[in-house]
N, C-alpha and C positions, 0 to 999 in steps of 0.2 A: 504493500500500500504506500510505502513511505516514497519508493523509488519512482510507482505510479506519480504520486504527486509532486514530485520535480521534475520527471519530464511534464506533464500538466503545464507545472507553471515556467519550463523552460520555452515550451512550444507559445502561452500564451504571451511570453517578453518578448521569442524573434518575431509572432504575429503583431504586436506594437509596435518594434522597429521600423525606424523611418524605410521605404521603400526607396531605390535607387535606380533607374532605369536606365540604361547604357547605351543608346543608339551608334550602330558603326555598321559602314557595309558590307565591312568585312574580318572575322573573327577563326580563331583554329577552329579547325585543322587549317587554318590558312597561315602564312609565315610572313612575317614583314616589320616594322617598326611598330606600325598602326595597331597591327593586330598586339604584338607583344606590349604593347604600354597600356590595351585597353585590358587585356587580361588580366596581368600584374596588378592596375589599377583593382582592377574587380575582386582580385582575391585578398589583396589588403582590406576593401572595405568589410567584403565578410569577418578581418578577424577582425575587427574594429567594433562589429555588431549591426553593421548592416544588412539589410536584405538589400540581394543583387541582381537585375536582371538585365540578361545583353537580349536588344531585337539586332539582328543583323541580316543580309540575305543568305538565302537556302541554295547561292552556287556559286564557288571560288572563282573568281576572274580568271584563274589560271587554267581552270576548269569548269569551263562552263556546262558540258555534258551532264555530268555529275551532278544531281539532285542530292543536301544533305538532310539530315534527316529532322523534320520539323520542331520536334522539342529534343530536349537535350539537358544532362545535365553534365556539364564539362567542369572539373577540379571545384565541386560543390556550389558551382555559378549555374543560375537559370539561363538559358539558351533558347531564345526562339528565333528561327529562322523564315522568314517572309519571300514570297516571290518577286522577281522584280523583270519589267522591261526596260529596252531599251539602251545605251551606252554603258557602260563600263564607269565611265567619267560621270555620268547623271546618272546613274541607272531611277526609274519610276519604283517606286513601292508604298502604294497610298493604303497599302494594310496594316500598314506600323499604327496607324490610329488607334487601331483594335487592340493595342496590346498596352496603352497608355493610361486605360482609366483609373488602376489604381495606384498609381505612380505619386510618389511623394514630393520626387523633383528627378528631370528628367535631366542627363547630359550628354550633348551631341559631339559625335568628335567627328570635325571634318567637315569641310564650306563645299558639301554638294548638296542632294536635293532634300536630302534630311534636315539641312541645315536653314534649307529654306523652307519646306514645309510643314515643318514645327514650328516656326515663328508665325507663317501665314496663318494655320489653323488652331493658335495657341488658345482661340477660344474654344473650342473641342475638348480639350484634353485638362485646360484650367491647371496644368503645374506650373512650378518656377523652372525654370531653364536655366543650365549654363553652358558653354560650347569651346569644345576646345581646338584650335584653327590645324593642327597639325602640318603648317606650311601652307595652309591655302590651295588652291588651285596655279600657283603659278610655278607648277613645277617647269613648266617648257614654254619657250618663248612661241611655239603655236598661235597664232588667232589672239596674242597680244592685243592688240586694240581693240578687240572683241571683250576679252577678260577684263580690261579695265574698266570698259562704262559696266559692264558686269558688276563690277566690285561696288564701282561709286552709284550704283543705283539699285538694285535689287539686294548684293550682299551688306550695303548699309541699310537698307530698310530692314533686314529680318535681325541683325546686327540688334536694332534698337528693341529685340523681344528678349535679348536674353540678359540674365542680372550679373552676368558677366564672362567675357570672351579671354579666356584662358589661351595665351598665346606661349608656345612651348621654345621660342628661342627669341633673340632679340632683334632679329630681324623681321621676325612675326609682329612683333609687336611695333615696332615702327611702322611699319605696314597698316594694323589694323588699328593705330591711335589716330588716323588720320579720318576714320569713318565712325569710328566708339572709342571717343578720347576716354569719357569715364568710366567705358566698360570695361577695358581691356588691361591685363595686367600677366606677368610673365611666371610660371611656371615650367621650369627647363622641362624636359621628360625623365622619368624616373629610369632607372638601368638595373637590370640584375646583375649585379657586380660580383655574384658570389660565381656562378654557371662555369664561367669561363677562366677563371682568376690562376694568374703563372702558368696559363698551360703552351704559352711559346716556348719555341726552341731554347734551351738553357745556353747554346751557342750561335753565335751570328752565322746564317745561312742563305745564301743569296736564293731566296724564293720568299715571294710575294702571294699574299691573299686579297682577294675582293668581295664582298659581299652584298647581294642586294637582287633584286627584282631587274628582269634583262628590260627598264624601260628607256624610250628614248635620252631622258635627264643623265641618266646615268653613264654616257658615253662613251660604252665597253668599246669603240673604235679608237676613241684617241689612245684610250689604255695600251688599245693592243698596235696600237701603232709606236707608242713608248716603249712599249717590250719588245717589240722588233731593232728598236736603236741599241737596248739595253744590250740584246741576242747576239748581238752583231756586236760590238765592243769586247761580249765576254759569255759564251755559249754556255756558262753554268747556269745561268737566269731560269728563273721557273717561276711560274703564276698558276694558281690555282683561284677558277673564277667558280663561283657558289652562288646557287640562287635557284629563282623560275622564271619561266616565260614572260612576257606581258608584251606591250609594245613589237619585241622580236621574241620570236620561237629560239626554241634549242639549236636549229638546225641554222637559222640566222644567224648564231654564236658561232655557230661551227665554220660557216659561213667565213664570219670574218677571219677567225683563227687560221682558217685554210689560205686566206686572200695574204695575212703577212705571212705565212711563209715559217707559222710557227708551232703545226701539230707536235712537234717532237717536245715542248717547251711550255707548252698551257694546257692544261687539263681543266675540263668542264666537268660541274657537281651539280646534278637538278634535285629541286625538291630537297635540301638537306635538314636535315633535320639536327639538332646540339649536340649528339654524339659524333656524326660527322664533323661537326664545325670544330669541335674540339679536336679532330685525331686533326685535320688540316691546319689548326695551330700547334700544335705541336712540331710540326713539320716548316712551320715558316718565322719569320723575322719580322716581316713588315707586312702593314695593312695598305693598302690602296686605293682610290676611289678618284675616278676622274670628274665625276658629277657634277652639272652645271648648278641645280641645284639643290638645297634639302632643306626642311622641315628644323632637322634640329641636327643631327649628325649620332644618331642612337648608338650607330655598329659600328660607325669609329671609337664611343667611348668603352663599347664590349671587348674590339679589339685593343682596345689599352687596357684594360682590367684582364687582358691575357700574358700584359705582357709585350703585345706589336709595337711597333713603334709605327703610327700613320703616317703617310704621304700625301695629300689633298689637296685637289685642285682647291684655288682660292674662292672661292664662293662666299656668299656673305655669312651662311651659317658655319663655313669651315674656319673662316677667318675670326669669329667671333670664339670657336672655340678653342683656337691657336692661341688667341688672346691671353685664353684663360691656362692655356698650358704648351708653355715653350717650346716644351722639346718637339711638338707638332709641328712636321716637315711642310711648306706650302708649296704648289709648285704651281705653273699651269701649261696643264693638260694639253690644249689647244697646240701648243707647240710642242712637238715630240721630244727634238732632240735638248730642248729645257728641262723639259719632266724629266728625262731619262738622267742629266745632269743631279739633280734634284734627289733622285733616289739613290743614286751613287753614292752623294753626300750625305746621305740618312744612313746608308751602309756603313758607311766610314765612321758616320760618330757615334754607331752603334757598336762597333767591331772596337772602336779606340775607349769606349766609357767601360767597359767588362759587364758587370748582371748591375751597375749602379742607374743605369738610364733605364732598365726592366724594373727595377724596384721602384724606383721612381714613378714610373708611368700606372703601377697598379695603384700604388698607395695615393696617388692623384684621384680615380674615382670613387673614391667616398662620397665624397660632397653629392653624387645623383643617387645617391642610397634609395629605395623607394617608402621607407619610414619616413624621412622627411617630407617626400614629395606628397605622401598619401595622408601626411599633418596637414600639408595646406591646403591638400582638393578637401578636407573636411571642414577646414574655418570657413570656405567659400562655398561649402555644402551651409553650412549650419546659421549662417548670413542668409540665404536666400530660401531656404524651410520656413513654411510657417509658422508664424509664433509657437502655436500649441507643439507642434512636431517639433522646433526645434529646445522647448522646455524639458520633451520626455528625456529620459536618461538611454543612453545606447545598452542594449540587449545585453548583458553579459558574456565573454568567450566562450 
């Protein structure tokens, strides 16, 4: 009876708990930045005492064939998944409505059509919003002029629905103070700093890692046009490129890989998953990304908490986070035989510092801890709950 009445009254504390609703279009089994920050996110608030629920779509961009399966409960987080038409980049999904009534406060990550029509239908659904930009939509200079009266007119009107616009680096947030001065405020993205931690090579080894999604932004051409200079200089060079489809297929990788002249010298990884990622650091020295643009720079700070020393192109999220940590090599990409100089140099001061610039670069990511991060998404949950919700006391662990 005893044991009866604590569950009882454990079940009736998490049914009090404020409810947290997670909108993203996309969630694991899917792999990316996006999807890892919103997960992470989601399982901190559970130990926190929240109820968590992700609506997301029911088909990976990488795989669109594949229907998943409509509810879910992934690492103790509710999962549902919605149908969606149309683009990749907007995809339509006006069934997320249905899944909002009892939502305590709702948060969208990502300035696409979630992001719009939750603000347009915020009378529907009656929660507080808040939204986090994950870089926007201006990953690629595509239809620029297009994106910008985009921004300054539809993305500032729904902008003014939510009680504040979570911008995850500082060039997000210069960005979005120009349309929600008083909304927007900066929360880096949080890192699993533990996953991956010392698992580089203990010795300088001339192979390089890449990571990320084969999309246009990402300019796995100029990359492998740097490793063709690199190859050419000193034929021990190896790149190993990790990721999935999007923008270019596998065989477009392959594609390029075959065009410099480099199958002997870059090896392709689809679909990896962290025990891969970890036997491939293991194996290399340096992180790579030739990327015009990013969001925040996730898996560069993953690959420093292994231990890599990165190389990155200068972009404004790379340069902001060079800023914040020196030994971060910048180079730019665009010009091969630059970068190729660039990585050379990252060699050399890695090869001349001994395991002191590895030690260094781990003990560097603390600071994106996800205990911090998951402190502030709650003062800016508990600001925008209402009164009564944000009086009750969080559910017990």
């Amino acid at each position: 009876m005893i044991i009866g009445a604590k569950r009882a009254a454990a079940e009736a504390g998490a049914s009090t708990a404020p409810l947290v609703v997670q909108v993203v279009r996309q969630y694991p089994p899917g792999r990316g930045g996006l999807e890892d920050v919103v997960s992470s996110l989601s399982r901190h608030l559970l130990k926190r005492g929240f109820r968590v629920r992700v609506v997301t779509l029911d088909r990976l961009f990488s795989d669109p064939e594949t229907s998943l399966p409509a509810r879910e409960v992934v690492d103790g987080v509710e999962v549902v998944r919605i149908p969606y038409h149309g683009s990749s980049r907007y995809p339509l999904a006006f069934s997320v409505f249905r899944h909002l009534g009892d939502a305590d406060l709702i948060h969208v990550h990502g300035v696409d059509f979630f992001f719009d029509a939750l603000a347009i239908g915020r009378f529907l659904h009656g929660a507080p919003m808040i939204a986090t930009t994950h870089g926007g939509f201006f990953h690629t200079r595509k239809f620029a002029a297009i994106k910008k009266i985009w921004f300054q007119t539809l993305t500032r009107f729904s902008a003014s629905a939510y009680r504040s616009v979570v911008c995850c680096s500082a060039s997000d947030l210069e960005t979005f103070r120009t349309i929600a001065p008083k909304r927007s405020v900066l929360i880096e993205n949080g890192v699993d700093t533990s996953k991956f931690t010392g698992m580089a090579s203990r010795q300088p080894v001339k192979r390089m890692l890449t990571i990320g999604r084969f999309s246009v932004n990402k300019r796995l051409e100029q990359l492998l046009r740097t490793m063709a200079v690199l190859v050419k200089n000193d034929p021990q060079w190896r790149l190993d490129i990790a990721g999935s489809p999007s923008d270019l297929s596998a065989e477009d990788v392959r594609g390029l890989i075959a065009t410099q002249g480099l199958a002997d010298h870059v090896s392709l990884h689809l679909q990896p998953d962290n025990q891969l990622l970890g036997r491939l650091m293991e194996k290399a020295s340096l992180f790579v990304s030739a990327s015009d643009y990013e969001g925040f720079g996730l898996v560069a700070v993953e690959a420093m908490s292994a231990g890599l020393l990165p190389v990155l192109h200068e972009n404004e999220a790379y340069r902001a986070l060079a800023a914040q940590h020196p030994a971060i090599e910048l180079a730019d990409f665009s010009n091969p035989p630059a970068a190729a100089q660039a990585v050379e140099a990252a060699f050399a001061k890695l090869s001349a510092s001994g395991n002191d610039l590895r030690r260094g670069l781990i003990g560097e990511v603390g600071r994106y801890s996800w205990e911090g991060v998951a402190d502030r998404y709650i003062a800016l949950y508990r600001r925008a709950l209402p009164t009564a919700r944000s009086c009750r006391r969080e559910a017990t662990a």
